[in-house]
N, C-alpha and C positions, 0 to 999 in steps of 0.2 A: 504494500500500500504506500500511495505517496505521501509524504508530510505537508501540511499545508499550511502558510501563513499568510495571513489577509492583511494587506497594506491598505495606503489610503485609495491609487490608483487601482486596485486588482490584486489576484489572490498568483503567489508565489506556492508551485508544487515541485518539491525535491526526491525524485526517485533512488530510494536505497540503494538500486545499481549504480548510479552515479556516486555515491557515497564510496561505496565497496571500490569502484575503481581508482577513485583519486585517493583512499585508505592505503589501496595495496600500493600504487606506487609510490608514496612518501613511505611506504615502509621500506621499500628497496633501497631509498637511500641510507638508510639506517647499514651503519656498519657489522658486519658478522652476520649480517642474514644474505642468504645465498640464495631464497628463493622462498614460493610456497611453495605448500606441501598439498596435495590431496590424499585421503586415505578409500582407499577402494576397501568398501562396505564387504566387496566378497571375500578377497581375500586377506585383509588386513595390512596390506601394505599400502607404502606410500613411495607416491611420485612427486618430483619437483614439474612445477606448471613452468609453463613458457612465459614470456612477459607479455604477450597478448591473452592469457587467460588467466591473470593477477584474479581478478574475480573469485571464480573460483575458488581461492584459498581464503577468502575475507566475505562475512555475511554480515552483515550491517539490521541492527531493526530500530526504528522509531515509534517512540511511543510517547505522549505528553510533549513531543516536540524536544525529547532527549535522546540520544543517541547512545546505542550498545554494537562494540563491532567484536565480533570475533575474527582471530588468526589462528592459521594452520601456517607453520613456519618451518622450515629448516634453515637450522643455524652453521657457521664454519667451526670446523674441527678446532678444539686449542681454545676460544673464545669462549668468558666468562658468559653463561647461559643471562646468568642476574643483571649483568651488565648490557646485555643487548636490548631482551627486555624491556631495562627499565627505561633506555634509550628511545625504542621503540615506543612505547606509550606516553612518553614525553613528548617527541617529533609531531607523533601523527595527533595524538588529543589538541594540542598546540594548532598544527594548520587548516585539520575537518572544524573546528571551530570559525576559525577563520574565514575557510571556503565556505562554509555552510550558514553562519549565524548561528546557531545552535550548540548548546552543550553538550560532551562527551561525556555520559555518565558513567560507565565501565566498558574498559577494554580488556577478554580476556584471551590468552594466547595460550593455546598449544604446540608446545617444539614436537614435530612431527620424525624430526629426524636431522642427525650430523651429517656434513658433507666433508671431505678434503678439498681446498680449494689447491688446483695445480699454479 
């Protein structure tokens, strides 16, 4: 569902996919993450997504005009998990605010998995 807020000229509607997509790629810039992640339901593993299908790993819901996003993340091998993180929810809470008008009310993240970067 879209979120809607009524100005004075007309009514502004913000679709959660737009949300999810500018989520995931400010997350890219976050250092130590290397990608999402998607977990296939059948078999329990996971894939890193391509940076055209960022979506996928980030689902976004609006509710009361707050915002909740989840991540599916893999992070780089070596790198402090806490410190990416909490980088990560700093970055992105900071500019979907920004981009959106709207408050981040929790972001939660799943490290789906370590990579080695070559």
């Amino acid at each position: 569902m879209d979120e809607t807020k009524e100005k004075a000229l007309g009514t502004v509607r913000i679709n959660p996919d737009v949300i999810a997509q500018y989520a995931g790629m400010k997350a890219m810039e976050c250092i130590g993450i290397v990608g999402m992640g998607a977990v296939s339901l059948k078999d329990g593993f996971y894939r890193i997504l391509k940076s055209d299908r960022l979506m996928k790993g980030v689902s976004v819901s609006v509710k009361n005009n707050r915002i909740t996003i989840d991540f599916h993340i893999i992070v780089a091998y070596g790198v402090s998990i806490q410190a990416v993180t909490d980088n990560l929810m700093e970055n992105v809470a900071y500019h979907v605010e920004h981009f959106t008008g709207l408050p981040v009310d929790k972001i939660n993240i799943y490290v789906e998995g370590v990579r080695v970067i070559d």
